[in-house]
C-alpha positions in Angstrom: -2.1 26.4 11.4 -3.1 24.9 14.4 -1.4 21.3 15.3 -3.8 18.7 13.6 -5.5 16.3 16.2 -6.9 12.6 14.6 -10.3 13.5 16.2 -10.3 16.9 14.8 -9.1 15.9 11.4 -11.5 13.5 11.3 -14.4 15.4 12.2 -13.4 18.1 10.3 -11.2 18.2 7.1 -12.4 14.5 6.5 -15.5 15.3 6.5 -15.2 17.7 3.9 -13.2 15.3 1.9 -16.2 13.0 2.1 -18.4 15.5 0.6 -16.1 16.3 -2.6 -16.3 14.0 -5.7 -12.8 11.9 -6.6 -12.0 14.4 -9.2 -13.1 17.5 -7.4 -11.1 16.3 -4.4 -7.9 16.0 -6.9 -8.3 19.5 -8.4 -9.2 21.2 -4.7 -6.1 20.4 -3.1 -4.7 16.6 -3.2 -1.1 17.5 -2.4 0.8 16.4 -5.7 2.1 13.4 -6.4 0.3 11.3 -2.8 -1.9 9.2 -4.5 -4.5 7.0 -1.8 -5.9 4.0 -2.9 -6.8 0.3 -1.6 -4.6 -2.9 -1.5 -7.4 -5.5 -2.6 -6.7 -8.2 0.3 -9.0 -6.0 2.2 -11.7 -7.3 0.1 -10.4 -11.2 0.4 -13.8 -12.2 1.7 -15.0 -10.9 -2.2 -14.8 -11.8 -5.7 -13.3 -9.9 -8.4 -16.4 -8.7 -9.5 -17.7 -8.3 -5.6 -14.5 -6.1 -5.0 -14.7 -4.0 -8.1 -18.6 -3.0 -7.2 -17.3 -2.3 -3.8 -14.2 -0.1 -4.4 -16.1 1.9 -7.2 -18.6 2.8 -4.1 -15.8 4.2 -2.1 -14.2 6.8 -4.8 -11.3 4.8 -5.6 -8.9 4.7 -8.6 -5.4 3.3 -7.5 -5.2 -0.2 -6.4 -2.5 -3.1 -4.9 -3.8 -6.2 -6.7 -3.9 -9.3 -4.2 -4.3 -12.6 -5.4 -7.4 -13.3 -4.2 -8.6 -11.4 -7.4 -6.2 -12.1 -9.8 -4.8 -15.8 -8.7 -1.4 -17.2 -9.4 -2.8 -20.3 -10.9 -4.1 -18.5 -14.1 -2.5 -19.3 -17.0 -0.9 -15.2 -18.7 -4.0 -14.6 -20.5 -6.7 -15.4 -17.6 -4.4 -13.0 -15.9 -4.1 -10.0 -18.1 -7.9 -10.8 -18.7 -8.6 -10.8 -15.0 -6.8 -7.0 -14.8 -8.4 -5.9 -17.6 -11.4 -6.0 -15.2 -10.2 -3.7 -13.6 -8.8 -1.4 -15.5 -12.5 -1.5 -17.4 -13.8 -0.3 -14.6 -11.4 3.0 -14.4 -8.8 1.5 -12.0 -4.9 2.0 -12.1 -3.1 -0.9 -11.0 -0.1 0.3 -9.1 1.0 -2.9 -7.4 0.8 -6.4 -6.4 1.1 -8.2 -3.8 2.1 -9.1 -1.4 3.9 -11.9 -3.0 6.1 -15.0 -1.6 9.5 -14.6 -3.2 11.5 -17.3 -1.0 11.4 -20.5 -3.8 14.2 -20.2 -6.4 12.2 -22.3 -8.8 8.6 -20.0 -8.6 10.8 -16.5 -8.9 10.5 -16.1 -12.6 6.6 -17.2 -12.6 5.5 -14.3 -10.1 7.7 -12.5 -12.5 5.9 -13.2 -16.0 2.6 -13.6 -13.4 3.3 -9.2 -12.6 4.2 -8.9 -16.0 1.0 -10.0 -17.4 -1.0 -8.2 -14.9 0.7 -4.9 -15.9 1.8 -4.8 -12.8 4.8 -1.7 -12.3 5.7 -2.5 -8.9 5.5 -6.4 -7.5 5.1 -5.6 -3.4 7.1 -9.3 -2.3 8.6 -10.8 0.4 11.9 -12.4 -0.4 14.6 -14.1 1.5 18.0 -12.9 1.6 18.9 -15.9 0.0 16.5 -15.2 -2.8 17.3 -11.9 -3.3 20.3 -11.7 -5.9 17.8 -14.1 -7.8 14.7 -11.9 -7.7 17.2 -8.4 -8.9 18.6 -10.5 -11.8 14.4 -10.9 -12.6 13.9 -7.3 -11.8 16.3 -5.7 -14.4 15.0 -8.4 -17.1 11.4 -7.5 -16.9 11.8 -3.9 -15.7 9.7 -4.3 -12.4 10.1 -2.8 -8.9 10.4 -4.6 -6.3 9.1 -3.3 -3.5 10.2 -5.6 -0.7 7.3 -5.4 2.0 8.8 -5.7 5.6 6.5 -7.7 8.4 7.2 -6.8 11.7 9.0 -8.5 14.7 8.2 -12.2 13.6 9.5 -11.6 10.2 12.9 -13.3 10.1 13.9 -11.8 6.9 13.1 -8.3 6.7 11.1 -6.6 10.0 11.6 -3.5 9.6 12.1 -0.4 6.7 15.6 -0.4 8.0 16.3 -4.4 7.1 14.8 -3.7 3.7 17.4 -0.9 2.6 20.7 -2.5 4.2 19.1 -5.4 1.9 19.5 -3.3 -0.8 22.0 -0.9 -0.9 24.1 -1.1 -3.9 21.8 -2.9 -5.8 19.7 -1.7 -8.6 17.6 0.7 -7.5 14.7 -0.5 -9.3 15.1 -3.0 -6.0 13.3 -1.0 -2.8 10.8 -0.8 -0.8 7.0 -1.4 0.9 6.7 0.5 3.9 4.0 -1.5 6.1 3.3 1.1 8.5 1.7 -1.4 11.1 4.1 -3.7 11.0 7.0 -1.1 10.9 5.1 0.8 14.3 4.9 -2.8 16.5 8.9 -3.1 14.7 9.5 -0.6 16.9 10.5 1.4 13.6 10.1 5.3 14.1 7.6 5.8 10.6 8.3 8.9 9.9 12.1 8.7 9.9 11.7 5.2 7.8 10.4 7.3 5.0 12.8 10.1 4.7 15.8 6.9 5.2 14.4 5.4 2.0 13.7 8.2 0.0 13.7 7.3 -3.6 13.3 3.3 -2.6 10.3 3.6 -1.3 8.0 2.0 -4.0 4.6 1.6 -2.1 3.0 1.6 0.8 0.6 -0.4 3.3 -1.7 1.4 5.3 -3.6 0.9 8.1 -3.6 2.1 12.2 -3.4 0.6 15.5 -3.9 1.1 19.1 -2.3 -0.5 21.9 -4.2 -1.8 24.3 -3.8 -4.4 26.9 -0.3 -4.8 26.3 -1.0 -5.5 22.6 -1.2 -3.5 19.2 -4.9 -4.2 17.7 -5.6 -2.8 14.2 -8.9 0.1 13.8 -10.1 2.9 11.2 -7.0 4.8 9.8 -6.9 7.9 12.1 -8.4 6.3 15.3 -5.4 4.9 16.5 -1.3 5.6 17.6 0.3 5.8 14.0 1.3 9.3 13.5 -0.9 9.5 10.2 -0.9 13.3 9.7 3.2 13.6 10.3 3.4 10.6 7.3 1.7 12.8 4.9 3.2 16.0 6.0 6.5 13.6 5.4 5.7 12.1 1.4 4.4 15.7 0.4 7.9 17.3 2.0 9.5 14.2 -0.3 7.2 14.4 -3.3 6.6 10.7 -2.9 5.0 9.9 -6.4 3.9 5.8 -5.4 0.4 4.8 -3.0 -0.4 4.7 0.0 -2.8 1.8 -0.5 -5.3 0.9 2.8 -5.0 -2.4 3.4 -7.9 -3.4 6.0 -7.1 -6.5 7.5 -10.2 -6.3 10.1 -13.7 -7.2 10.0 -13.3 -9.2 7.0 -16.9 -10.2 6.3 -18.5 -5.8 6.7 -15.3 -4.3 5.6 -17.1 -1.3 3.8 -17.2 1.0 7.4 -14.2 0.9 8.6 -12.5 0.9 4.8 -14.7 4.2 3.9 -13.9 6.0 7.2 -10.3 5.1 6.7 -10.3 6.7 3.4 -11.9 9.8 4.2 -9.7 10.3 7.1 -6.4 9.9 4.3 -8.3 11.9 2.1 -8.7 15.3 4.5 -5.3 14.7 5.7 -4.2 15.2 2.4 -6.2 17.4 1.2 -5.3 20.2 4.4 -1.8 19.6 3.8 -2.2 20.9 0.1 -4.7 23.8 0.8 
């Protein structure tokens, strides 16, 4: 096979992505167990119901609840009410998040707040003070944790790498969000990230950046520097079984474009690698 290019992936297998249906593009060669879908604060600038029209337009099942659409202020039964939305309307909630972890005395509410979303996995950003605290919550209420790291200003946990030193020893229901922007300007090599946290990786954030006047600036997922195809290649090699969840942080009042050109360009990435 000839070394895959962004542009040419793009143009090409992407393309073809974009004309298959969801469920055709699952049975025609998804490789197994990489599962693509949207972290909602993409869609911030929408309601619930907004958001839900929007990601039913662009073929998506899997999804990283943000609280913009299912708020923390909710009493447990607006909450599972709120997710039932969704789930209505034929998506799988995967995640949450990201979520605040650093005050002792809110822990166990984002706890009983993931538990009555259904949530599996709560993506969160602890402290290290925090974090014996949020693994005693984690084995009571059987949910991941899947600590999301933030890059160089991020005093806690910049990098993949802070996250499992974090970790280790702990339960291993305790992991990992891999942020691949945040863990590129970290200075983080991405591809070795993954195969360092193997089984701890949980989820995923993903989006793509350039750098450009001596700054990284976010774009569409395969126009930019992030080694895109090499992180699939990576998870199908390791039979990653969690998302890899867009999370569009730009052009927050047209969002559609870019989000739907980022998708496609996962989506043929994926689907050449398990042709």
């Amino acid at each position: 096979m000839t070394p895959f290019t962004r542009r040419t992936m793009f143009a090409g297998a992407a393309a073809l992505a974009a004309t298959l249906p969801a469920t055709l593009e699952a049975a025609a060669g998804a490789a197994p167990g990489i599962t693509i879908g949207v972290a909602t604060y993409s869609l911030r600038k929408f309601s619930r119901a907004q958001a839900i029209e929007t990601l039913k337009k662009l073929n998506v099942q899997a999804l990283s609840i943000k609280e913009f659409h299912l708020k923390y202020s909710d009493t447990a039964e607006q909450t599972a009410a709120g997710a039932k939305e969704f789930r209505d309307a034929g998506f799988q909630i995967l995640s949450g998040g990201n979520i605040a972890l650093t005050k002792p005395d809110e822990l166990r509410k984002m706890f009983e707040y993931g538990k009555a979303a259904g949530m599996p996995v709560i993506v969160c950003a602890p402290s290290h003070e925090t974090l014996p605290a949020v693994e005693k919550l984690v084995k009571e209420f059987n949910i991941k944790a899947a600590i999301h790291n933030h890059g160089p200003e991020d005093k806690h946990f910049p990098s993949p790498q802070s996250v499992l030193a974090a970790v280790k020893g702990m339960d291993p229901r305790m992991g990992l969000c891999i942020d691949i922007g945040h863990t590129t300007r970290a200075k983080a090599d991405l591809v070795a990230s993954i195969k360092e946290a193997g089984p701890r990786l949980f989820d995923m954030h993903a989006k793509d950046l350039v750098f450009e006047n001596g700054k990284w600036t976010q774009v569409a997922v395969g126009d930019g520097n992030i080694p895109i195809v090499e992180m699939f290649k990576t998870l199908h090699a390791l039979k990653y079984k969690g998302g890899v969840m867009l999370e569009y942080e730009i052009n927050a009042d047209d969002p559609y474009p870019g989000m739907e050109r980022s998708l496609s360009y996962m989506r043929g990435v994926r689907a050449v690698l398990g042709a």
